[in-house]
N, C-alpha and C positions, 0 to 999 in steps of 0.2 A: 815829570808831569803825570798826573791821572787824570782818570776820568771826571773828575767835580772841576776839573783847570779847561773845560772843553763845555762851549753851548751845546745844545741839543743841535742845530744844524749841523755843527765840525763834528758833530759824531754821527751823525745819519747819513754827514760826508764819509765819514769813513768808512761805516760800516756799506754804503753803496761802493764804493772803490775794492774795499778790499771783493766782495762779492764779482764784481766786475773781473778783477785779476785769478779769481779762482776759478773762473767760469772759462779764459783766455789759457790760462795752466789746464785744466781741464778736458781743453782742445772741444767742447760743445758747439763750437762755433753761433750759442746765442747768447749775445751778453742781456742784462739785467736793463732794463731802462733806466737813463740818465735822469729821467723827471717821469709825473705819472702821468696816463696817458692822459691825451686832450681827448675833455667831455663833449665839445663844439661837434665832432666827426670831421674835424678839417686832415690832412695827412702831417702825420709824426714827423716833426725833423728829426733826423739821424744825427748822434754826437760823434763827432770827429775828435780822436784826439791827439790832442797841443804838445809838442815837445815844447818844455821851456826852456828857454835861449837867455840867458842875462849876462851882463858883460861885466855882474862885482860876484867877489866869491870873502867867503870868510876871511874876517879880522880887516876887510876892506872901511871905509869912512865917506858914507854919502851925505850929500845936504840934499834935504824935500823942501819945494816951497810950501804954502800952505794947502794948491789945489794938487799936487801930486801926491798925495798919501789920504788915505781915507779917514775922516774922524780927527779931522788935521783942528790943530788949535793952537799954530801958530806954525813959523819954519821948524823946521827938527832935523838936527846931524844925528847919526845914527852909525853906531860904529859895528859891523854886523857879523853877529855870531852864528846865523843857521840863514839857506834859504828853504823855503819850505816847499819843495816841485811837489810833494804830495795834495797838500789842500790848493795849490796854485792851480793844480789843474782843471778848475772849475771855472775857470777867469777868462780863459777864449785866449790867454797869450800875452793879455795886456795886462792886468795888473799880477803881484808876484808877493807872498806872505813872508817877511821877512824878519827875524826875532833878532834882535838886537839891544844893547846899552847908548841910552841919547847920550849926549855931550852938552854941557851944558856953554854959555859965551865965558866960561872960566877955563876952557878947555877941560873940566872936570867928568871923571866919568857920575852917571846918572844912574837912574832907573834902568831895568831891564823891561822893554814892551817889545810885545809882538806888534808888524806895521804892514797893513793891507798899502802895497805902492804900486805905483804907476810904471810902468816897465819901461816906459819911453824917458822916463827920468833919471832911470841909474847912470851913473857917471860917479866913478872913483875919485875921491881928492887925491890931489897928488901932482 
């Protein structure tokens, strides 16, 4: 993967994360804002963050219905090669970026897509 396989927000994600961790290494004890600040003058929430908790780990095989994955366009098996706790961490816990090959109803393997899901969905076949 490089940089042209990544939108401009997974990369300003990144580059705000990795900033964040240099600043934690660093021991400055100020980290970098999570978002910019609010123009309103109302008070800044503070990011708290998410250890990600999932219950499938690689080479696992989940079914999505169609509301449990984002950009859903029908159900989708997904036989899963990465999860992603780096860009997941922006999710609040709940949903989890997971890169995987679909399966198709031939049991065939498919396409490789990245899959924005729903955390409360995972469950391993099996």
């Amino acid at each position: 993967m490089n940089v042209f396989d990544l939108s401009p927000a997974q990369i300003r994600n990144r580059l705000i994360l990795r900033a964040r961790r240099a600043a934690l290494a660093a021991g400055t004890g100020r980290l970098p804002p999570a978002r910019p600040p609010n123009r309103a003058g109302a008070a800044a929430v503070a990011r708290v963050s998410v250890v990600l908790c999932v219950s499938v780990a690689p080479g696992d095989v989940v079914q999505f219905a169609e509301s449990d994955y984002r950009y859903a366009d029908g159900p989708l098996r997904l036989r899963i090669v990465r999860v992603r706790p780096d860009l997941s961490e922006w999710y609040d816990g709940e949903w989890v970026w997971l890169e995987g090959v679909e399966i198709g109803p031939d049991d065939q393997d498919g396409a490789f897509r990245p899959v924005l899901a729903r955390v409360a969905a995972l469950r391993a076949e099996g």
